[in-house]
C-alpha positions in Angstrom: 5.2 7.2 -13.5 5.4 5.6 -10.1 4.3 6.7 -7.0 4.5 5.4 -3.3 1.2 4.9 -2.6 -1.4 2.2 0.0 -3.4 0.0 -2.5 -6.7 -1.5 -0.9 -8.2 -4.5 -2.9 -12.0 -5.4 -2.9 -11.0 -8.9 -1.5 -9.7 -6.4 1.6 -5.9 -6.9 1.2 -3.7 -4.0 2.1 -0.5 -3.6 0.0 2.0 -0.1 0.2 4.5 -0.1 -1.9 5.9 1.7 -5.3 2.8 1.9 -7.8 3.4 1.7 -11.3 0.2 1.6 -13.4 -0.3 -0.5 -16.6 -3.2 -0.9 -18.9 -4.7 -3.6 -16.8 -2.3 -4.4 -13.5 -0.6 -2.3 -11.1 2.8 -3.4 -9.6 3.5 -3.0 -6.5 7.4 -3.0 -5.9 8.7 -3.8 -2.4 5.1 -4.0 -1.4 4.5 -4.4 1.9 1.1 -6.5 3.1 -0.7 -4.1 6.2 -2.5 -6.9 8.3 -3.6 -4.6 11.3 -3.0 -0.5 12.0 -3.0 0.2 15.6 -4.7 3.5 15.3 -6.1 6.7 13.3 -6.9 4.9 10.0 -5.1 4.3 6.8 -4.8 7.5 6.1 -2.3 8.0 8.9 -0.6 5.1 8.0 0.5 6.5 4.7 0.6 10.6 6.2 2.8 8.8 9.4 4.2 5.5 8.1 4.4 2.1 10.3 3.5 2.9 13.8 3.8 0.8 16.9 1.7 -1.5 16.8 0.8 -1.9 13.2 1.2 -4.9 11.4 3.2 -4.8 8.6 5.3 -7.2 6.6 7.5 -7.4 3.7 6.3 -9.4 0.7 8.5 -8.2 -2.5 6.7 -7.3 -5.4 3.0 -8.0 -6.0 1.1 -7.4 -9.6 -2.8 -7.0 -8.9 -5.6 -6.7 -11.6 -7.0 -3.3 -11.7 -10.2 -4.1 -11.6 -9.5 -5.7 -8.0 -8.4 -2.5 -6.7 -11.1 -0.4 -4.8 -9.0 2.7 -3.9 -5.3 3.8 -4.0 -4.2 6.5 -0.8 -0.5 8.6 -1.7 1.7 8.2 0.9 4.6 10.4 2.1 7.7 8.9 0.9 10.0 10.4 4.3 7.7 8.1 6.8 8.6 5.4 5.0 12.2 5.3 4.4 
């Protein structure tokens, strides 16, 4: 199952995108790399989507170790349309 989700790494990299879990990577499809948020934290980010302000760019699709993740935040799929 894949979700739309923020993934925060330990090495403090921000990716949202599509989540689909495997045994031991998570891909990340149309991920999107959050350098800065302008405000209210990163759980407004994925509750309100980009805001001004916020840093945000496209970088395709990413595949990341799980054991590099420290958390994973849902996201509302409507803000980021």
């Amino acid at each position: 199952m894949s979700k739309l989700q923020v993934v925060v790494l330990k090495d403090r990299f921000i990716y949202v995108g599509t989540v689909t879990r495997r045994a031991k990577t998570l891909k990340i499809t149309n991920a999107r790399n959050v350098r800065y948020w302008a405000k209210d934290g990163l759980g407004s980010v994925a509750l309100k989507g980009p805001q001004a302000g916020d840093r945000i760019d496209a970088c395709g699709d990413v595949v990341v170790q799980v054991e590099s993740v420290q958390h994973t935040i849902d996201c509302n799929p409507v803000a980021w349309k």
